[in-house]
Every structure is written in C-alpha cells, then in structure tokens.
matplotlib code that plots the C-alpha trace (Angstrom):
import matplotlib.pyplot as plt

x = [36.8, 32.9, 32.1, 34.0, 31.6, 28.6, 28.7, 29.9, 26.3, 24.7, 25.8, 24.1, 20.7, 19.7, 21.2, 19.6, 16.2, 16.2, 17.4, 14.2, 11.8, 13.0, 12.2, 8.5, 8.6, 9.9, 7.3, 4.3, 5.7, 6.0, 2.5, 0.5, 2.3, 1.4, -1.9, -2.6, -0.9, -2.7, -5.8, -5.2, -8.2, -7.2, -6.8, -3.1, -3.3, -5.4, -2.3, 0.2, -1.0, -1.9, 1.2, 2.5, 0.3, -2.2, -6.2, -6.1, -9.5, -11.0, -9.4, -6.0, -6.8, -7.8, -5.0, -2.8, -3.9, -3.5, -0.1, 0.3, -1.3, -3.8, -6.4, -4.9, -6.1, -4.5, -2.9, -1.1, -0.1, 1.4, 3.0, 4.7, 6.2, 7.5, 9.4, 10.9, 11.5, 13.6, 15.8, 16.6, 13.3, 10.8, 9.3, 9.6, 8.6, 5.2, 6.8, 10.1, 9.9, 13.2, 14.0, 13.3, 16.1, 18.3, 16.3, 17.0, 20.5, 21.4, 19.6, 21.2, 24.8, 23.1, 21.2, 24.1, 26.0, 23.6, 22.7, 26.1, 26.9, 23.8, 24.6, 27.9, 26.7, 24.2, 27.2, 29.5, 27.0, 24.6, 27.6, 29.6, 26.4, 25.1, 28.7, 29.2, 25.2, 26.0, 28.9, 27.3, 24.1, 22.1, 25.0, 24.4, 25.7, 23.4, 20.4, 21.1, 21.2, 18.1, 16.4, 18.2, 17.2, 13.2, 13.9, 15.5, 12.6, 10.3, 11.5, 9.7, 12.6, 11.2, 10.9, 14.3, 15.9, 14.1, 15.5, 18.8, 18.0, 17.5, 19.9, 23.2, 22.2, 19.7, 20.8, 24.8, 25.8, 28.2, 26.7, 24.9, 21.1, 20.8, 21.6, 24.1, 28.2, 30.6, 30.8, 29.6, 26.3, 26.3, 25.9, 22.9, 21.2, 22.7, 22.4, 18.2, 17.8, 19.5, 19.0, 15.9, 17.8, 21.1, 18.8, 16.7, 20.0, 22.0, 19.2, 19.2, 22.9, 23.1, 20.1, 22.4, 25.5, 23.6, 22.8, 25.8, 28.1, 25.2, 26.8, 28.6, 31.4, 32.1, 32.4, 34.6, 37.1, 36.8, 37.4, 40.4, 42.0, 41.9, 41.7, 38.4, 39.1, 40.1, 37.0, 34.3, 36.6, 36.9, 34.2, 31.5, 30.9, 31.2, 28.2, 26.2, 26.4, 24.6, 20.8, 22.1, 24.2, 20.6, 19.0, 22.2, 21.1, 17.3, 18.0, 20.4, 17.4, 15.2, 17.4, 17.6, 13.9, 12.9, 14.9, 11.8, 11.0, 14.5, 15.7, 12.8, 13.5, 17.3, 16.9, 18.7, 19.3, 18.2, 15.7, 13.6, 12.8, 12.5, 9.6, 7.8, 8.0, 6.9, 3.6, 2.6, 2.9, 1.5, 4.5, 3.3, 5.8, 9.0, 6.1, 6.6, 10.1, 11.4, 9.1, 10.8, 14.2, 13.5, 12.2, 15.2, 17.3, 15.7, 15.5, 19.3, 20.2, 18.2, 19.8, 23.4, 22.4, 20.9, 25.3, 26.7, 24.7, 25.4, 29.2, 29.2, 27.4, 27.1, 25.2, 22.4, 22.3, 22.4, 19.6, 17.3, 17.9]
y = [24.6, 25.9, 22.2, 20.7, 22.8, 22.0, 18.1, 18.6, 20.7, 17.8, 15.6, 17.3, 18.8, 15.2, 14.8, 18.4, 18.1, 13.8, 16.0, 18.8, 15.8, 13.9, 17.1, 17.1, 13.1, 13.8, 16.7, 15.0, 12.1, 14.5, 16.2, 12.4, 11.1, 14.4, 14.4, 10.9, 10.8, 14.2, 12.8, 9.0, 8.5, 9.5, 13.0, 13.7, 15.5, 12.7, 9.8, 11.8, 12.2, 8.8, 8.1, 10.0, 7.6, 10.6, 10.1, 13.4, 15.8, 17.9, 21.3, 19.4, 17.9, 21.3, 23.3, 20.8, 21.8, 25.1, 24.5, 21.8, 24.0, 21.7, 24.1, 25.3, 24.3, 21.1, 22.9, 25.6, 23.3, 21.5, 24.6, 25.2, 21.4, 21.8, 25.0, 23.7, 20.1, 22.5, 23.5, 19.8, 20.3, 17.4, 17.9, 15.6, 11.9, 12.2, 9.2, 9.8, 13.8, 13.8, 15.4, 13.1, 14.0, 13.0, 9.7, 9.4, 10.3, 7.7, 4.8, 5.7, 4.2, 0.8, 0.9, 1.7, -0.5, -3.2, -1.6, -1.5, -4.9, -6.2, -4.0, -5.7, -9.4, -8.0, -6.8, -9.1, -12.5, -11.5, -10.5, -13.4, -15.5, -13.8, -13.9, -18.0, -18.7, -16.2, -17.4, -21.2, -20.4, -23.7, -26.0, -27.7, -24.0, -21.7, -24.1, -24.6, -20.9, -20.2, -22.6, -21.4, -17.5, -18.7, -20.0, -16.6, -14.5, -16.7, -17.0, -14.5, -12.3, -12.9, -16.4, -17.0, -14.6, -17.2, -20.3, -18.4, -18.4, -21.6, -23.5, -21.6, -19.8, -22.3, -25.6, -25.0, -22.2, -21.0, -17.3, -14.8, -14.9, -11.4, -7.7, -5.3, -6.5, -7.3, -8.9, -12.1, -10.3, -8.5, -12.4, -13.3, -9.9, -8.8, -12.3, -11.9, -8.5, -8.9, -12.5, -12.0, -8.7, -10.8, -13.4, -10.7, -8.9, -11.9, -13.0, -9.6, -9.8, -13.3, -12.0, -8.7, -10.6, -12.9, -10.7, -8.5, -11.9, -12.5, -8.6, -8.4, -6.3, -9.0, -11.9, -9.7, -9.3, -13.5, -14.0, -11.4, -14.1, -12.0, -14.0, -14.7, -13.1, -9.8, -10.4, -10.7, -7.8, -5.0, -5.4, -7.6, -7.0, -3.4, -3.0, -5.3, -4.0, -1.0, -2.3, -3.9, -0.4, 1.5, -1.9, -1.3, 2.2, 0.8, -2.0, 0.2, 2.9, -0.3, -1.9, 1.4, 2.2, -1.1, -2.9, -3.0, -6.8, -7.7, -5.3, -6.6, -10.4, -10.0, -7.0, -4.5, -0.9, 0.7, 2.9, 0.0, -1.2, 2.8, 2.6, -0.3, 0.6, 4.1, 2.5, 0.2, 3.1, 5.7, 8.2, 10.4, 12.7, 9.7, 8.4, 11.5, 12.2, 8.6, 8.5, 11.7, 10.7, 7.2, 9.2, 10.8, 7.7, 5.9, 9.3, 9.8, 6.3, 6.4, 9.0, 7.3, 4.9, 7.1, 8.5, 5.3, 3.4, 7.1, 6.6, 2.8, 3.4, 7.2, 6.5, 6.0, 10.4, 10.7, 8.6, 10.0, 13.4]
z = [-20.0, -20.5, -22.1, -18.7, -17.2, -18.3, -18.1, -14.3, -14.6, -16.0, -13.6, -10.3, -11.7, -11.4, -7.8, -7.1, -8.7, -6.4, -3.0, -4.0, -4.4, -1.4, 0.6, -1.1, 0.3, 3.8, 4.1, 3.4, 5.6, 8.6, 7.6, 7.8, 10.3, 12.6, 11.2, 12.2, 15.6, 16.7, 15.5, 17.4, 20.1, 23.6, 25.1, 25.5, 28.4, 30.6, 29.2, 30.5, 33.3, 33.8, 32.9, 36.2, 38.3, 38.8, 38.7, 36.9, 37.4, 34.5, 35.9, 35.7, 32.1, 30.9, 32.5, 30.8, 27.2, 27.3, 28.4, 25.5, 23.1, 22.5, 22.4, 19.0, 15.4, 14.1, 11.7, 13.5, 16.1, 12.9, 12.0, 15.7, 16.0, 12.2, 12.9, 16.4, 14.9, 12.3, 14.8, 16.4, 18.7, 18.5, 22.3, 25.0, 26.1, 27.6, 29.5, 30.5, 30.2, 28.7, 25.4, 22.1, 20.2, 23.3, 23.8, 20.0, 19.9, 23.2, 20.9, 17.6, 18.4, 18.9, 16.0, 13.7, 14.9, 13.9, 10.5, 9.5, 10.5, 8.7, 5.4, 5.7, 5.6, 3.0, 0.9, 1.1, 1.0, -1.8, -4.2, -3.4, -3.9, -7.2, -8.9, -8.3, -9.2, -12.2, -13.8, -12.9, -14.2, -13.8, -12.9, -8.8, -7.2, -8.7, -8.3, -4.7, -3.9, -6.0, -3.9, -0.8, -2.0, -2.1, 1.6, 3.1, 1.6, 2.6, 6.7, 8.3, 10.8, 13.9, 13.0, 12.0, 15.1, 17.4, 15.5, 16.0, 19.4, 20.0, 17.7, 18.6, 22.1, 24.3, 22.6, 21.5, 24.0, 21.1, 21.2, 23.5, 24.1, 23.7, 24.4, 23.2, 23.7, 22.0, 18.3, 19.5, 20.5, 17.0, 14.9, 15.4, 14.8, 11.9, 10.6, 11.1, 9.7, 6.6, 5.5, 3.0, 1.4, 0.9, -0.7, -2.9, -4.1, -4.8, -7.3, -9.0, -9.2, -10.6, -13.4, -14.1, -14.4, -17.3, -19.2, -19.2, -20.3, -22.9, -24.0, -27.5, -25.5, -23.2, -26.1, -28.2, -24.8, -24.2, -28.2, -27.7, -25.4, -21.8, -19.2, -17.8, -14.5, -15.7, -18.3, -15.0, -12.7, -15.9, -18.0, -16.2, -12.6, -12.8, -15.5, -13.3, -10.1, -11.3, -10.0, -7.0, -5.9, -6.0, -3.7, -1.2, -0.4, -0.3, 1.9, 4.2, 4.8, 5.6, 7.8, 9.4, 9.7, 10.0, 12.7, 15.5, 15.3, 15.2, 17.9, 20.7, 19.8, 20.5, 23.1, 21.4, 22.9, 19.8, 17.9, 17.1, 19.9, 21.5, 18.7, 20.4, 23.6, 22.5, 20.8, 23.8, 26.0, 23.5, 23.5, 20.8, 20.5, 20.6, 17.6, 15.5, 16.3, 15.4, 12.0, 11.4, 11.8, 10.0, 7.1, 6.6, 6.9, 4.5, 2.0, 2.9, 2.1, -1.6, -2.1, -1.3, -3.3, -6.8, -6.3, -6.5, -8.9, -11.0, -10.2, -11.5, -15.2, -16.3, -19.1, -16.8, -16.0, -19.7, -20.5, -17.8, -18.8]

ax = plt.figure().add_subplot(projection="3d")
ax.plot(x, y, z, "-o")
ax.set_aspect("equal")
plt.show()
C-alpha cells in the first residue's frame, strides 16, 4: 500500500513541479507583454478618444488619465491589471467599450472550432502518412511523401489558403469562399492551418517508427511468428508515438495562438483575426488580454501533451527524475 503510494507520488511531482514552471512562463509573458504595450508610442488617452471621432483638448487628454490611472508608476498600474485580470477582468476595448473577456469569450467558439478541426487533420494525416513511409522506408511511398513533407513546410499559409481559394472556390465552385458555416466552410481552413504540422509530425513519426522496428524487442516478437500487424499495433506504434504525442499538444497551443493569418485570409469569426483588427486599430487592452489568454493555451496544451506522451512510455518520468 505505502510503495503504491509512493510511485502514484512519483508520477505527479513531475506534472506539479511542469504546472509551477509554466506559472513562472505565463508570468513573465504577462509582465513583457504589459511592459511593452504600456510602453508602445502614443498617449492612450488621445487614441481613444480619437477613436470616438473627438478632436480631444489637453483638459480632456489629462482628465482621461487620471481616470485611466495613467498617471500611476508602470509598475503599480502592472500590479492593479494583474490582480483584476486574476479575477476574469482584463478592462475594456478602447474601441468598442465592451468588456475583453466578453469580446474574447464571443470569438473563442469560432476559433475552437477551427483548432479542433485542424488538430484533427493533423492527427489523423501525419500518423497515417508516417506509418506507410515507416514501414516503406525508401520504397516509391515513403519517398513521395518525403518529398511531399519538404513541399508542405515549405508553402507559406497564407500562400496556400489563397491557392485554396482559388483552385476549389473561384475556379471549381466546389467549396465556400469564406466565412464561418457549416463543414464545408470548415475544409479549407483547417486544411491551411495545419498542413506544415501534419508534414513536420509525419516525418518524426516515420524516423520514430525506424528505429523502434530496428529494436531487439520487436525482432524477437517477428522471429516468434506474430503477425506483423499485431507486431506494428502492440509493440511498435505505441513506443513511437511517444515524440509525436508531446508535438500534438505543441502544435494544438500553436494552432490555437497562432491562427491570425489564416483566420483574415478565410474571414473567420475568431480570436485571430480579433488580434489583427486589434493591432491595426491599436486596442491595447484586447492586445494584452488575447496574449494572455494565448499564453495560457499554448502552456495548457504543453502541458496536455507532457500527460500523454507520460501515459504512452512511463519510463520516460523515471528517467527524468
């Protein structure tokens, strides 16, 4: 019972001692990226009253700073958006005047919804495609998707969402131009944000899954006489899907934090493209508030991805301990 005990021990002081340096991460992360958007040229007073369509006067600029707290040290006003962005408070939109976190929260649906999609094609596409260039190693197959691999790394995303576009919207009609409906509105998006991650996993797949069949475990079970599928299913796939299980919860925070481009070509409803229109018009606070929340995605999804890769070969918390 007390040695049952302390292996269960052993098993979270890892995911406890990842969770306390994530919170180091995502605290310096909200430190810069206040320091640097408080410190941006511009007074925020005058831009949001600009923004109101206002020629603003210096009483108004000034009277608008005390009420911002702007007149306060950088560092204390750090301390004052910290503790209310604690309690689900990150300010409002200098221009719309609403909330962030409900701006945030009414673009977060949409941007799920493509994430998961694109995790999806990620998932299913770069396994399918490491395992038959694995097992095939150097026959016609795997050489055509190493050189298809190169090519889908190489295509930058907004490129290949406007070749989307044109090939199977303008010119075939087969698929929406863009905006957010149905599943047939979901293709071509998902398809752009997580081509070059299918492509980058499905090559560390096909390496993993070399060198485990190179194994002395895996000969003795094909000398034994099991059948090759069971052989690849039991003993293979599940040893090599250990460095592509901490890439899924990589690539999930970046398709998360990093859908902008994507999101503007196909003009999707969703954080990302909240983000651009937030930097054209100099939003500030829907700045800090989205780097914030993206922070957390991507240190959430890490984290996912640390459990699973854990789950799949637990010898790996034993040899990091």
């Amino acid at each position: 019972m007390i040695a049952s005990g302390k292996i269960q021990l052993k098993r979270i002081q890892p995911a406890v001692a990842r969770v306390i340096y994530l919170s180091y991460v995502l605290f310096g992360i909200s430190f810069l990226s206040f320091g640097l958007f408080a410190l941006a040229p511009g007074d925020p007073a005058e831009i949001i009253l600009r923004m109101r369509h206002e020629a603003p006067t210096l009483e108004q600029i000034a009277e608008l700073r005390l009420e911002m707290g702007l007149d306060q040290p950088l560092p204390l006003r750090y301390v004052h958006w910290l503790s209310r962005a604690a309690k689900g408070d990150l300010g409002r939109s200098w221009q719309s005047g609403e909330p962030v976190c409900s701006e945030l929260a009414g673009r977060l649906p949409a941007t799920l919804e493509l994430t998961l999609a694109s995790f999806g094609f990620i998932v299913v596409f770069s396994t399918a495609a490491g395992v038959l260039c694995g097992i095939g190693r150097n026959g016609i197959v795997d050489q055509t998707g190493r050189m298809l691999s190169i090519l889908a790394m190489s295509v930058p995303s907004y490129w290949l969402g406007f070749l989307l576009v044109y090939c199977f919207a303008m010119k075939l009609g087969w698929l929406p131009v863009m905006g957010r409906g149905g599943p047939e509105h979901l293709l071509m998006p998902a398809v752009t944000l997580g081509l070059a991650a299918t492509a980058m996993q499905g090559r560390v797949l096909r390496a993993s899954l070399i060198e485990v069949l190179g194994q002395d475990h895996v000969r003795f079970a094909v000398a034994k006489g099991l059948k090759r599928r069971n052989v690849l299913l039991r003993h293979v796939l599940r040893n090599a899907m250990g460095p592509v299980a901490t890439l899924w919860g990589i690539s999930l925070g970046n398709l998360l934090a990093g859908s902008a481009i994507v999101e503007t070509v196909f003009s999707w409803p969703g954080l990302g493209r909240l983000i651009v229109n937030a930097i054209l018009s100099r939003d500030i606070p829907m700045l800090q508030g989205a780097v914030l929340v993206a922070a957390l995605a991507v240190a959430g999804a890490n984290l996912a991805g640390d459990v699973v890769q854990r789950q799949l070969n637990p010898r790996l918390g034993e040899e990091t301990r």
